[in-house]
C-alpha positions in Angstrom: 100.7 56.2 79.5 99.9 60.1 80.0 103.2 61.0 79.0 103.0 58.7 75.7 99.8 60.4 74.8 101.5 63.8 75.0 104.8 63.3 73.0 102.2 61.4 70.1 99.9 64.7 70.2 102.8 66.8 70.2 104.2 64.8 66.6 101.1 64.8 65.0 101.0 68.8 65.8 104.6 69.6 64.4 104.4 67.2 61.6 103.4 70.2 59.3 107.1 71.9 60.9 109.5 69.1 59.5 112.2 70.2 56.5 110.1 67.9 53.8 106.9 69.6 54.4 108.3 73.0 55.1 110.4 72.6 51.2 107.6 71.5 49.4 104.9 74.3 51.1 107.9 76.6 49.5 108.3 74.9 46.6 105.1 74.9 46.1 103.9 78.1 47.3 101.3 80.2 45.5 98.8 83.2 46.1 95.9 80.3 47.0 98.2 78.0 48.9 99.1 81.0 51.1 96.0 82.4 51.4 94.8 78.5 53.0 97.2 78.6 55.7 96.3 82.2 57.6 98.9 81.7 60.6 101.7 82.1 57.4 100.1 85.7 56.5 99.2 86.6 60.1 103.2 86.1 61.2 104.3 88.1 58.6 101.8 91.1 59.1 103.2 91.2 63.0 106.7 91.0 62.2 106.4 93.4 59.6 104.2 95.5 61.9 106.6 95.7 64.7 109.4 96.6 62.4 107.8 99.5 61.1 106.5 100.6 64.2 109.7 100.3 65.7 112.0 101.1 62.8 114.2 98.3 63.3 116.7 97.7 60.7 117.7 94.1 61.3 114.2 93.1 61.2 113.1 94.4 58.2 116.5 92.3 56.6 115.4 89.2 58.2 111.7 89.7 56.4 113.9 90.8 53.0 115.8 87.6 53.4 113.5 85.4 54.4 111.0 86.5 51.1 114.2 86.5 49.1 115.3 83.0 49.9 111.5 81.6 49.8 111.5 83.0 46.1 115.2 81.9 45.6 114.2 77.9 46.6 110.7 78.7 44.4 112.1 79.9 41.4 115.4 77.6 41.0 115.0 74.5 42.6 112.8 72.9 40.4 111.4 69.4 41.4 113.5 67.8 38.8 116.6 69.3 39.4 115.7 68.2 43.6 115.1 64.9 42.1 117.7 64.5 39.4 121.6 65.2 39.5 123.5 68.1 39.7 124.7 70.0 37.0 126.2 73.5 36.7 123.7 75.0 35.0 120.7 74.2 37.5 123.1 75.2 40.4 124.2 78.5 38.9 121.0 80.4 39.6 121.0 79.1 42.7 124.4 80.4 43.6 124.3 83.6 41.9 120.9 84.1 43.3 122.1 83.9 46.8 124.9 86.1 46.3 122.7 88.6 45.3 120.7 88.1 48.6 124.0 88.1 50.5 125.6 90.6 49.4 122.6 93.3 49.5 122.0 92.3 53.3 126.0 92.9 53.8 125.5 96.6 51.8 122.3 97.7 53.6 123.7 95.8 56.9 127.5 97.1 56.7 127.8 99.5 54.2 125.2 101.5 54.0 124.4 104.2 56.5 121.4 106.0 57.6 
């Protein structure tokens, strides 16, 4: 029964971690909703802490990235468009917007040099 208890406390603590909740958090993201969850601003404030302090290239791209694709999924996939069908003109921002993302991490990865 012990171990039953365990994996149910252990659901009911990553609940807030599944894709659905995680999509709509970004979705629905704003200065207040951000501010309410503290562990979201603490994680970023050390990562980008220990990037600075220790210069490290690839970090800072993953914390470029990771803002970039948070406003990417904000900005473009709009609840109806999630909830509605595809069409090329609610897919082309989407597209274009990540080659822009992908292909600035491949010039400041690949290209350019310090």
């Amino acid at each position: 029964m012990e171990k039953q208890q365990i994996i149910e406390k252990a659901k009911d603590k990553l609940a807030p971690l599944e894709t659905g909740n995680v999509y709509d958090f970004i979705q629905n993201f704003s200065l207040q909703s951000v501010t309410d969850h503290p562990w979201v601003i603490l994680v970023f404030l050390f990562v980008a802490f220990y990037a600075f302090v220790k210069r490290s290239k690839f970090i800072l791209l993953f914390l470029f990235s990771a803002i970039a694709i948070m406003l990417l999924v904000r900005f473009t996939l709009t609840p109806d468009v999630v909830g509605g069908e595809l069409n090329v003109t609610a897919t082309l921002p989407f597209v274009g917007g990540g080659l822009a993302i992908g292909g600035a991490l491949i010039y400041l990865t690949f290209i350019k040099q310090d």
